[in-house]
N, CA, C and O atoms as CSV, one atom per row, in Angstrom:
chain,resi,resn,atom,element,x,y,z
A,1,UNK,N,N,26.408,-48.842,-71.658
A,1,UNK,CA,C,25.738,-48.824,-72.943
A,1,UNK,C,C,26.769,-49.097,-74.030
A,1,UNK,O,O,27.829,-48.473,-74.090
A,2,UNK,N,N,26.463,-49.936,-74.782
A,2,UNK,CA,C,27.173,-50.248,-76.023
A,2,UNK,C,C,26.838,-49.663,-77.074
A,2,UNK,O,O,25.908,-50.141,-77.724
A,3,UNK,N,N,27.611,-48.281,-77.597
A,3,UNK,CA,C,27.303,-47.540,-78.890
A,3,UNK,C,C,27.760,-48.254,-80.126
A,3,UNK,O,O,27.003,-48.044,-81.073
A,4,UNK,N,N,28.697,-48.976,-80.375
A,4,UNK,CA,C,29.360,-49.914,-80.921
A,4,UNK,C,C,28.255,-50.801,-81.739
A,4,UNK,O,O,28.401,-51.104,-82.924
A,5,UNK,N,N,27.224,-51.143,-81.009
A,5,UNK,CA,C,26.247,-52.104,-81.324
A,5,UNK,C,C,24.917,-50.913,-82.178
A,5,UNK,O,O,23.911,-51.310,-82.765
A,6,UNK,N,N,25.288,-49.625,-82.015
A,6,UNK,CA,C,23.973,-49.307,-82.582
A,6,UNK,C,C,23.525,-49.098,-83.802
A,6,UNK,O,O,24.412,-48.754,-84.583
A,7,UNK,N,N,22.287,-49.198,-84.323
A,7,UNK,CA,C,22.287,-49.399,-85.923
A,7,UNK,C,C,21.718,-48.397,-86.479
A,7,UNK,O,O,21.077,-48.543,-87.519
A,8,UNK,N,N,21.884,-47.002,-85.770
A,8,UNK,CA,C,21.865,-46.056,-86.386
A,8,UNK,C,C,23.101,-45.600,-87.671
A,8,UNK,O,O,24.319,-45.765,-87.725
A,9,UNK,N,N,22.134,-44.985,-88.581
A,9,UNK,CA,C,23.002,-44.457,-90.013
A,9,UNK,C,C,24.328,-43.686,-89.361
A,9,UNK,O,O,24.362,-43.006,-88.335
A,10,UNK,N,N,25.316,-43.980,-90.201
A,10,UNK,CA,C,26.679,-42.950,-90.050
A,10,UNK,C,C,26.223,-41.654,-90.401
A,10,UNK,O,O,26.612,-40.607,-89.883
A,11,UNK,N,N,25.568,-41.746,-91.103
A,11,UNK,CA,C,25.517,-40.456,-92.179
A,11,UNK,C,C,23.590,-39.926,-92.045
A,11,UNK,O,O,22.587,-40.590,-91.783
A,12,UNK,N,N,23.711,-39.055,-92.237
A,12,UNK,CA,C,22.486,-37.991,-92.168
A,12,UNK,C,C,21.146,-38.900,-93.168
A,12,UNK,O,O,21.430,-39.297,-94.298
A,13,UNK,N,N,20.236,-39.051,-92.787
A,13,UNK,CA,C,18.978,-39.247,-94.036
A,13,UNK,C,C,18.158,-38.874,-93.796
A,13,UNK,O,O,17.737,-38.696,-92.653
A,14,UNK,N,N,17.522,-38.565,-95.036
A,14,UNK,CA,C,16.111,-37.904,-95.097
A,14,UNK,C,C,14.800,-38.470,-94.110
A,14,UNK,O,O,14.474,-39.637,-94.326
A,15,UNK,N,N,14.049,-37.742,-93.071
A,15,UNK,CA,C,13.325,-38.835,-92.919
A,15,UNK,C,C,11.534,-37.842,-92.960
A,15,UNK,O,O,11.351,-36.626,-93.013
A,16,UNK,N,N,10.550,-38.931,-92.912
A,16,UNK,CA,C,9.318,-37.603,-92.829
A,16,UNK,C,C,9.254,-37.781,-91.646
A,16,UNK,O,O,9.516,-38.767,-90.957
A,17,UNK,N,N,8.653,-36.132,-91.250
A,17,UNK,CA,C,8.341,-35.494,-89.928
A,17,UNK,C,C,7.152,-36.093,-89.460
A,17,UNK,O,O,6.993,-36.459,-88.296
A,18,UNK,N,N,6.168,-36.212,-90.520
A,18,UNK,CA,C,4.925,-36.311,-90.105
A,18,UNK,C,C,4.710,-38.039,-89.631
A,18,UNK,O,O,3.942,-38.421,-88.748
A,19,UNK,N,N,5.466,-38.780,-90.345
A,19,UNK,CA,C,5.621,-40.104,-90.090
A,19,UNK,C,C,5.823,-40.064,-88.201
A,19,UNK,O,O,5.109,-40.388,-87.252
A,20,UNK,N,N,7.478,-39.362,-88.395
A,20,UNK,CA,C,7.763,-39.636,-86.580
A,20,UNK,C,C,7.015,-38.730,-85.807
A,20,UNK,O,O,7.351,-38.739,-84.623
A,21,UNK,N,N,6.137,-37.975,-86.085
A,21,UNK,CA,C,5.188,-37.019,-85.113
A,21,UNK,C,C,4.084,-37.644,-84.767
A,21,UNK,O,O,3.548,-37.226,-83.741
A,22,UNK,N,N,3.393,-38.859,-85.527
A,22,UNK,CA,C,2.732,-39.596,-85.594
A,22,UNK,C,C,2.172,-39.867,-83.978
A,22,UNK,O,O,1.019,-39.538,-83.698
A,23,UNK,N,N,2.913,-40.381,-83.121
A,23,UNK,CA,C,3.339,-41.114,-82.043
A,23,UNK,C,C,3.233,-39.963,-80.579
A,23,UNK,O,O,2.884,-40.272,-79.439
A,24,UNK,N,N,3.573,-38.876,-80.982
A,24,UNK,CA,C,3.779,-37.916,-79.763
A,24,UNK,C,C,2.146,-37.146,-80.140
A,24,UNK,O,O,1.185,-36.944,-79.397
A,25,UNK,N,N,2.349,-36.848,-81.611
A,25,UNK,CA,C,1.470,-35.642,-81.991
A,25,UNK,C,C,1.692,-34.245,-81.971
A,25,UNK,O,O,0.871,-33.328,-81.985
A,26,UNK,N,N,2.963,-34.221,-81.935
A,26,UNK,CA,C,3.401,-32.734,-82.007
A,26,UNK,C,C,4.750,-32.791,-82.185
A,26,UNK,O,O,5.544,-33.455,-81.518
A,27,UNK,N,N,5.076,-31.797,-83.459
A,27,UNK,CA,C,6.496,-32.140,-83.448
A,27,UNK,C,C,7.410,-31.147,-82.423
A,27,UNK,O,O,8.636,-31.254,-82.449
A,28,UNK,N,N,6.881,-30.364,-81.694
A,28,UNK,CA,C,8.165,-29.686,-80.852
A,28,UNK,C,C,8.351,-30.710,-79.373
A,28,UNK,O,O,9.346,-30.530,-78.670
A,29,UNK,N,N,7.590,-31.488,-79.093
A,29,UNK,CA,C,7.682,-32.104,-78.449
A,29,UNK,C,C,8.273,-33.821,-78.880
A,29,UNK,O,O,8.580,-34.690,-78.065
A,30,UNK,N,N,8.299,-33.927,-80.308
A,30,UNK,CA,C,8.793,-35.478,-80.909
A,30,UNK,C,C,10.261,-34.349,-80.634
A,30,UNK,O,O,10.919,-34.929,-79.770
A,31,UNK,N,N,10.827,-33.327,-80.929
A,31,UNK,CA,C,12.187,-33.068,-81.373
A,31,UNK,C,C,12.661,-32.452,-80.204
A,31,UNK,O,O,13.721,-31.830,-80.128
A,32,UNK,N,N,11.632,-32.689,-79.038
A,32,UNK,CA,C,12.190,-32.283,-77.207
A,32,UNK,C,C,12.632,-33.210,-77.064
A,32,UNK,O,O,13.671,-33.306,-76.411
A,33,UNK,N,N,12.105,-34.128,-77.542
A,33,UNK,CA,C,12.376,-35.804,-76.682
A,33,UNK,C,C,13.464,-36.575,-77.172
A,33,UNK,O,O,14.129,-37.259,-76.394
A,34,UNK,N,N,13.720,-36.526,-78.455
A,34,UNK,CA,C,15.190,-36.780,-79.054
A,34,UNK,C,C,16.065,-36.254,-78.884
A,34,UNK,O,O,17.109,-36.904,-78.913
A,35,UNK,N,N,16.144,-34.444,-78.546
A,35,UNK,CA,C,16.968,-33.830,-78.005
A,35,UNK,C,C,17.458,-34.507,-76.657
A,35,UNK,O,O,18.570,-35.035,-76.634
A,36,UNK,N,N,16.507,-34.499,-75.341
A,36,UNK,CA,C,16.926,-34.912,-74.650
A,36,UNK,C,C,17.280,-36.014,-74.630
A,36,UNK,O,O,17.646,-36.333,-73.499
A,37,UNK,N,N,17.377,-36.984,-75.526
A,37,UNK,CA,C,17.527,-38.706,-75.681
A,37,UNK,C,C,19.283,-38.618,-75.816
A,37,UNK,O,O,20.054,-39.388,-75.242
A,38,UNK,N,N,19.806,-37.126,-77.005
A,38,UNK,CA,C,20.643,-37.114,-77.395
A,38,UNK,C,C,21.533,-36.729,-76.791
A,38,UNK,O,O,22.658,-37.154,-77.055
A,39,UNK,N,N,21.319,-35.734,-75.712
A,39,UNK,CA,C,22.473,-35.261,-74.569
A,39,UNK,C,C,22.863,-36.305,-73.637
A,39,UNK,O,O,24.006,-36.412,-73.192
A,40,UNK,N,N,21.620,-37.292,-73.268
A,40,UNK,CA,C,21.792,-38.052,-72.467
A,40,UNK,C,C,22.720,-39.376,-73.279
A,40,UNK,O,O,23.472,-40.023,-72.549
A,41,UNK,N,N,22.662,-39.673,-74.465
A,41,UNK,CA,C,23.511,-40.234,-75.096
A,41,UNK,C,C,25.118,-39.520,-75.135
A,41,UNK,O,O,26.197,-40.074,-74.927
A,42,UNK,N,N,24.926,-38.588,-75.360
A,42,UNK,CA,C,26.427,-37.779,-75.627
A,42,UNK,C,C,26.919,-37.750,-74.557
A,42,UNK,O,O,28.066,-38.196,-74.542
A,43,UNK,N,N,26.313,-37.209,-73.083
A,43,UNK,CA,C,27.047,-37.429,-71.977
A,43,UNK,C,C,27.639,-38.757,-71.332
A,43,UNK,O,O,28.592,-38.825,-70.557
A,44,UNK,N,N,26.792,-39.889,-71.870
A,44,UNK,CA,C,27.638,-41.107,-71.543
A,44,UNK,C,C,28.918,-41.942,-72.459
A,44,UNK,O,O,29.741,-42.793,-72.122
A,45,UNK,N,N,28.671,-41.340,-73.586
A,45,UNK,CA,C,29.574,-41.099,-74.939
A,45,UNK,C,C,30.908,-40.726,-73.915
A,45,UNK,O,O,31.865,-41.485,-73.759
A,46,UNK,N,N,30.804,-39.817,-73.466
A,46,UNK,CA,C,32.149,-38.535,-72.833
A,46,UNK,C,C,32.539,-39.599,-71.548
A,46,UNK,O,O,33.533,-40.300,-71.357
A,47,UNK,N,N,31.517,-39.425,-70.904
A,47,UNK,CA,C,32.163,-40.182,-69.688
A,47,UNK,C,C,32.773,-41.354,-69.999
A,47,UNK,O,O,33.733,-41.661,-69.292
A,48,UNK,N,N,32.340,-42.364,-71.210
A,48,UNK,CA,C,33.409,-43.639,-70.754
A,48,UNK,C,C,34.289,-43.135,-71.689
A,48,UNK,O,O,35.217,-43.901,-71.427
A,49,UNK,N,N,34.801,-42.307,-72.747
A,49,UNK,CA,C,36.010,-41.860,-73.348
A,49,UNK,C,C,36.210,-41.185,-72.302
A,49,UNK,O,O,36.729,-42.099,-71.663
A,50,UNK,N,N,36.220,-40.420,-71.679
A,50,UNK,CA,C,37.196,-39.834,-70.356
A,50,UNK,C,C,37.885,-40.990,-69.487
A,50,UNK,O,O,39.058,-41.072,-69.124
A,51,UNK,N,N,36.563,-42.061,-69.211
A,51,UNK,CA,C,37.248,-42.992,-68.694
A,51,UNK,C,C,38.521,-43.800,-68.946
A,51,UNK,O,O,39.419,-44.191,-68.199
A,52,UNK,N,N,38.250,-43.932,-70.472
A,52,UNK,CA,C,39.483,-44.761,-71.442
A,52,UNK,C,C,40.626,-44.074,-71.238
A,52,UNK,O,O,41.699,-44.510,-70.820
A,53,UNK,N,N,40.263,-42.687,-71.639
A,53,UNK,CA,C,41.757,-41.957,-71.978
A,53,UNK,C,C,42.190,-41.462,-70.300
A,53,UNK,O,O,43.335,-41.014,-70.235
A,54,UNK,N,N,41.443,-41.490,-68.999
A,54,UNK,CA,C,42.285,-41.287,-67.791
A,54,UNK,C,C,43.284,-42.820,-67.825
A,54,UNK,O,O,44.100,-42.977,-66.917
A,55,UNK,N,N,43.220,-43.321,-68.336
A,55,UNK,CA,C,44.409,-45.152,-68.159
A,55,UNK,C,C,45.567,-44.172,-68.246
A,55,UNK,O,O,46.412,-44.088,-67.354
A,56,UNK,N,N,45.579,-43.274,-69.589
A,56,UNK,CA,C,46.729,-42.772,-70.411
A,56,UNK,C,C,47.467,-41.452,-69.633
A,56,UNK,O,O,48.398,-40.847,-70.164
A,57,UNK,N,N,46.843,-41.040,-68.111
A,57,UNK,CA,C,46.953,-39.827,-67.472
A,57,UNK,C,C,48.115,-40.278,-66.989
A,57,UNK,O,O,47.894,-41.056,-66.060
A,58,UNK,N,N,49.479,-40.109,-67.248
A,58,UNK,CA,C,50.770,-39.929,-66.789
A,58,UNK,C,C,51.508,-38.927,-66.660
A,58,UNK,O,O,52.228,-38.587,-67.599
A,59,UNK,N,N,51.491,-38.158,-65.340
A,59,UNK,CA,C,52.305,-36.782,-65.074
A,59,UNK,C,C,53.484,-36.998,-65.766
A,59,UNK,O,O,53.882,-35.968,-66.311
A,60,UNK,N,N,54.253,-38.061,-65.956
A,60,UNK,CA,C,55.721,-38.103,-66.267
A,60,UNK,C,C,55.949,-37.319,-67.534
A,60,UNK,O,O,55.150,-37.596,-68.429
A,61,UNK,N,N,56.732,-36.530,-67.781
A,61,UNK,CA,C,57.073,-37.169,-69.762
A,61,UNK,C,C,57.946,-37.923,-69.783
A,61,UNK,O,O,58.862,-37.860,-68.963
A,62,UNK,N,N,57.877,-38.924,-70.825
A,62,UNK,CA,C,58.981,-39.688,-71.039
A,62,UNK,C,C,59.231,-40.018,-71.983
A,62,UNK,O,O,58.149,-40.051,-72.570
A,63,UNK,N,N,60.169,-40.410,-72.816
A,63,UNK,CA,C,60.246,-41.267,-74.481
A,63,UNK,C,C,58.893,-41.681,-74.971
A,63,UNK,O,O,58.546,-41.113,-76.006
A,64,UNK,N,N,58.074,-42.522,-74.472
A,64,UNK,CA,C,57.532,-42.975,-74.366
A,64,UNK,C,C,55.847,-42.219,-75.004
A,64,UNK,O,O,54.916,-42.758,-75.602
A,65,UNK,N,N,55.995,-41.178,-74.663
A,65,UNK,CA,C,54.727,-40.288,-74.889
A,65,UNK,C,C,54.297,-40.617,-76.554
A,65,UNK,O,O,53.082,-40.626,-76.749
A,66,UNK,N,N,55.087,-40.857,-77.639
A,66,UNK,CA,C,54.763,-41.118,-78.419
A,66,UNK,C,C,53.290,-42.474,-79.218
A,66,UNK,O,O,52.290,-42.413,-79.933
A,67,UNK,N,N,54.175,-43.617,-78.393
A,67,UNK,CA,C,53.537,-44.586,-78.038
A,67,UNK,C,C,52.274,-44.608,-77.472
A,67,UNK,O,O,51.248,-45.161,-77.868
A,68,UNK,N,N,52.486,-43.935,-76.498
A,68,UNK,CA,C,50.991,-44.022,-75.649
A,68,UNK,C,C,50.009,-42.999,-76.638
A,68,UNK,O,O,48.807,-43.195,-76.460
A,69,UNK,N,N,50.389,-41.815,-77.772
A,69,UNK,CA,C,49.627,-40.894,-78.217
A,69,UNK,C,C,48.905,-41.798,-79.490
A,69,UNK,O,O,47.838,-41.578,-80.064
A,70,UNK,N,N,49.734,-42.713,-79.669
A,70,UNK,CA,C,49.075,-43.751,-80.712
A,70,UNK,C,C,47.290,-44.190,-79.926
A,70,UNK,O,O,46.148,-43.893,-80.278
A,71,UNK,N,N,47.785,-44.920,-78.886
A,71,UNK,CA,C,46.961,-45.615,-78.538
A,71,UNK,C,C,45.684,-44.514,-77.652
A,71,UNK,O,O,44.566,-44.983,-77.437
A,72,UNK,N,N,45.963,-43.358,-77.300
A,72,UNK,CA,C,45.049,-42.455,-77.779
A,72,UNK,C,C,44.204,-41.696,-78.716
A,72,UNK,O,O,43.191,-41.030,-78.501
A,73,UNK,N,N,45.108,-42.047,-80.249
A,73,UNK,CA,C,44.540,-41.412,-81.214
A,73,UNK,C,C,43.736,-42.431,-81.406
A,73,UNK,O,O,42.555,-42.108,-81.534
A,74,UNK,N,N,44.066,-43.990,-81.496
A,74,UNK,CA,C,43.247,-45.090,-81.836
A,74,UNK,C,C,41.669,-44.587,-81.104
A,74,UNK,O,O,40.611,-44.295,-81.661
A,75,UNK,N,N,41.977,-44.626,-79.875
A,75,UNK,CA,C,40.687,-44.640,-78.983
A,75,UNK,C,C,39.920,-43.272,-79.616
A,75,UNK,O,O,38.702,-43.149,-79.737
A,76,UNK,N,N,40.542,-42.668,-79.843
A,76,UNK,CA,C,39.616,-41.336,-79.996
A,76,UNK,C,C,38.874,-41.651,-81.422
A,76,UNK,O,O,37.702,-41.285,-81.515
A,77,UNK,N,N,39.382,-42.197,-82.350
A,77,UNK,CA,C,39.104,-42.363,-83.957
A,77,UNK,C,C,38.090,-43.718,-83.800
A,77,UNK,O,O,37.457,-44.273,-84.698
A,78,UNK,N,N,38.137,-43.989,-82.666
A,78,UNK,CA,C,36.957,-45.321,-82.430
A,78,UNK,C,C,36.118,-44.624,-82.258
A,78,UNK,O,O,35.165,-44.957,-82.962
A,79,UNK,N,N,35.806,-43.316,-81.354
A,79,UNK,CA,C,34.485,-42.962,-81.542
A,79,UNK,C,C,34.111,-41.673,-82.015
A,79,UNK,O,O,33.123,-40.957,-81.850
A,80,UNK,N,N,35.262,-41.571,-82.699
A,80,UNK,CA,C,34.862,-40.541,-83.985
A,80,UNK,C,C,34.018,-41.345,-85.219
A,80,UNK,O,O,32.989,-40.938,-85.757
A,81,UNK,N,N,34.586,-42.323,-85.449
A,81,UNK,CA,C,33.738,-43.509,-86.317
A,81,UNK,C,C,31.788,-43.860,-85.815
A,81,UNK,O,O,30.876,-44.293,-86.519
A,82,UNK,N,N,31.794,-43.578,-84.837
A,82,UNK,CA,C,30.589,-44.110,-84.177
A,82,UNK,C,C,29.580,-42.882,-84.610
A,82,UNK,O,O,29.957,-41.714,-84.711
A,83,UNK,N,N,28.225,-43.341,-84.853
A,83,UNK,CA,C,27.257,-42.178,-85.685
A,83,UNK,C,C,27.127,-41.399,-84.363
A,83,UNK,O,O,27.542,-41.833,-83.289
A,84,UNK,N,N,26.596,-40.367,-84.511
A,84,UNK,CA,C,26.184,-38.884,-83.733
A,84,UNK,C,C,25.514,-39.532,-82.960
A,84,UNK,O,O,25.096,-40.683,-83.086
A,85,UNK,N,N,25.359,-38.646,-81.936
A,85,UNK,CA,C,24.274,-38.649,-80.443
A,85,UNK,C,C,22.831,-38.836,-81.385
A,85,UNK,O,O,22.260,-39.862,-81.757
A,86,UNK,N,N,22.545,-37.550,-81.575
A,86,UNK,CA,C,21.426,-37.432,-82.474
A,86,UNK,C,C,20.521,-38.441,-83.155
A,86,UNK,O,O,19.393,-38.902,-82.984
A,87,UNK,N,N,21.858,-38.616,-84.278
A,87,UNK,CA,C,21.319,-39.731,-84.556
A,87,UNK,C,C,21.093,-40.836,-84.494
A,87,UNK,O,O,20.498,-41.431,-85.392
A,88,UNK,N,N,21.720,-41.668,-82.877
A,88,UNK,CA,C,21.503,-42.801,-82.631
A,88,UNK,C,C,20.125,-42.684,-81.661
A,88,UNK,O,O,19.320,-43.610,-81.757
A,89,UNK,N,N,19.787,-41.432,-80.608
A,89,UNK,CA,C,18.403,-40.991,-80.789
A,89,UNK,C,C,17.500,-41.044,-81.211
A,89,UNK,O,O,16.547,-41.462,-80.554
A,90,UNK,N,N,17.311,-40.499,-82.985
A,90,UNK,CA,C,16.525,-40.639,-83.579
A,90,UNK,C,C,16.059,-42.154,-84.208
A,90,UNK,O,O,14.992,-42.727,-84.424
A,91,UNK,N,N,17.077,-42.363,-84.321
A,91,UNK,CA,C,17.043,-44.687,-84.636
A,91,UNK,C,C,15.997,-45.277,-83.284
A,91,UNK,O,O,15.162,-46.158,-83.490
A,92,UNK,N,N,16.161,-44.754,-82.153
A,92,UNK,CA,C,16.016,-45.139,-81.357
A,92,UNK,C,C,14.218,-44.810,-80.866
A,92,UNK,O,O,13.435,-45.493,-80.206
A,93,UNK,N,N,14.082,-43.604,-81.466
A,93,UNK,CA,C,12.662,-42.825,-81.298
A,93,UNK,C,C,12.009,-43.760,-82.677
A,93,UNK,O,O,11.002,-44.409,-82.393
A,94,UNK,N,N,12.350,-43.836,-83.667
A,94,UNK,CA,C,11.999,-44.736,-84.803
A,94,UNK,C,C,11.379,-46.134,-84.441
A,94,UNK,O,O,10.271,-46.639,-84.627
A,95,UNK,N,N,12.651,-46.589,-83.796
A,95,UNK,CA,C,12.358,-48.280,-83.283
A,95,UNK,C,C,11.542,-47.975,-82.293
A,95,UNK,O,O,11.244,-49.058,-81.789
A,96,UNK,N,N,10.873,-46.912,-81.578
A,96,UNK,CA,C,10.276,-47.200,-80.658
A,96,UNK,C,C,10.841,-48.315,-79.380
A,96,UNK,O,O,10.543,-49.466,-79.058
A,97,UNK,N,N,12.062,-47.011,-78.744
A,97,UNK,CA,C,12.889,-47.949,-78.002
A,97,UNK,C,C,12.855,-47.080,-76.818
A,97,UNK,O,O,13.066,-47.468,-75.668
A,98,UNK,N,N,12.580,-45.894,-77.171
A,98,UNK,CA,C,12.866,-44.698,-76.184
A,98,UNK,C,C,11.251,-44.533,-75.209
A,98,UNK,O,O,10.149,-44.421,-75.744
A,99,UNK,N,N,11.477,-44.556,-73.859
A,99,UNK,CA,C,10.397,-44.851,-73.257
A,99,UNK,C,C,10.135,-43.210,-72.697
A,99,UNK,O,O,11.131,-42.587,-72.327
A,100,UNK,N,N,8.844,-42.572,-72.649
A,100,UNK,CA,C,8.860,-40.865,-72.135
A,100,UNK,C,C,7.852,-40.612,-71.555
A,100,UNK,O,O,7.034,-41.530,-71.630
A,101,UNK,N,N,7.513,-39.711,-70.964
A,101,UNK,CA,C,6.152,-39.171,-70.499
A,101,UNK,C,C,6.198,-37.860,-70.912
A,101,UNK,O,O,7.294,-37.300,-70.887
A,102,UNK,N,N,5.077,-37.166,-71.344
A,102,UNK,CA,C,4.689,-35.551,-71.303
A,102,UNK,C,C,3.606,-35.307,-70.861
A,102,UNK,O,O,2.496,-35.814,-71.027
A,103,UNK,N,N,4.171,-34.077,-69.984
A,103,UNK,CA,C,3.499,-33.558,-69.172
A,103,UNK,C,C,2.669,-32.482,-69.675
A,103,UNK,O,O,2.844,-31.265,-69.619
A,104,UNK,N,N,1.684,-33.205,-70.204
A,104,UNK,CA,C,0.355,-32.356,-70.825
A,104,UNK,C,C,-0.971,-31.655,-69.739
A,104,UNK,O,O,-1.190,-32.537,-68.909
A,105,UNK,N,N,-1.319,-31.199,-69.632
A,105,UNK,CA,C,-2.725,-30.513,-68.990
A,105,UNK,C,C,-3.763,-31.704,-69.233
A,105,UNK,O,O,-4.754,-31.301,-68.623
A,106,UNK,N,N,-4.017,-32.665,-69.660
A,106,UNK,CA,C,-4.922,-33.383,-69.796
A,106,UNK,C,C,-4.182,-34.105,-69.003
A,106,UNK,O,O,-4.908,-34.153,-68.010
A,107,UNK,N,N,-3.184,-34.739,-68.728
A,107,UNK,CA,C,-3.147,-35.565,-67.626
A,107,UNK,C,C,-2.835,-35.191,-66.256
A,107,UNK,O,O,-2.905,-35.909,-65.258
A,108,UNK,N,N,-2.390,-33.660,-66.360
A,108,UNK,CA,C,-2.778,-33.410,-64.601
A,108,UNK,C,C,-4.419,-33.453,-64.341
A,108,UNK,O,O,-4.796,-33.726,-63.201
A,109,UNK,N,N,-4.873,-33.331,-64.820
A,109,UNK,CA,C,-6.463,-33.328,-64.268
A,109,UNK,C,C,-7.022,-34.591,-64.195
A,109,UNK,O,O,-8.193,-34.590,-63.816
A,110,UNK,N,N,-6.460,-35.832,-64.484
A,110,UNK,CA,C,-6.734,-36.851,-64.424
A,110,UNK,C,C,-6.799,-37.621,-62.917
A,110,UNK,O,O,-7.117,-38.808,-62.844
């Protein structure tokens, strides 16, 4: 997944509830589903920065540690720059990008 590319806001905005509840019909269940949109974003967030920064896993110390802490801080400040889990979630529940099912009582009886 390319977070890099997403066009969610950096920054926090106002949005109406009733607008994005629209779609589910209930908001504890519109703000289940972004939740879970958002862990599942954040956990792949972690895994490929774990990935990046294991390159930099050198038992040694050496002179050198300096250098390489650069090119760790770089990587880390790349996706400190990148908007929140959350809110690339919520962009995403907006655009109607995020695909879900709920498991309501009207459709087990179906």
């Amino acid at each position: 997944m390319d977070f890099k590319k997403s066009k969610a806001p950096k920054n926090t905005i106002t949005r109406d509830i009733n607008q994005m509840t629209e779609k589910v019909g209930n908001v504890y269940e519109t703000v289940a589903i972004i939740s879970k949109r958002a862990n599942q974003i954040s956990n792949a967030m972690k895994r490929e920065l774990d990935a990046k920064l294991a390159d930099f896993g050198n038992p040694q110390d050496s002179l050198d540690d300096s250098f390489e802490n650069r090119e760790q801080i770089e990587i880390s400040r790349q996706y400190e720059r990148l908007p929140k889990a959350t809110l690339m979630a919520t962009q995403e529940f907006v655009d109607n990008q995020l695909i879900y099912r709920t498991g309501s009582k009207d459709d087990a009886l179906k």
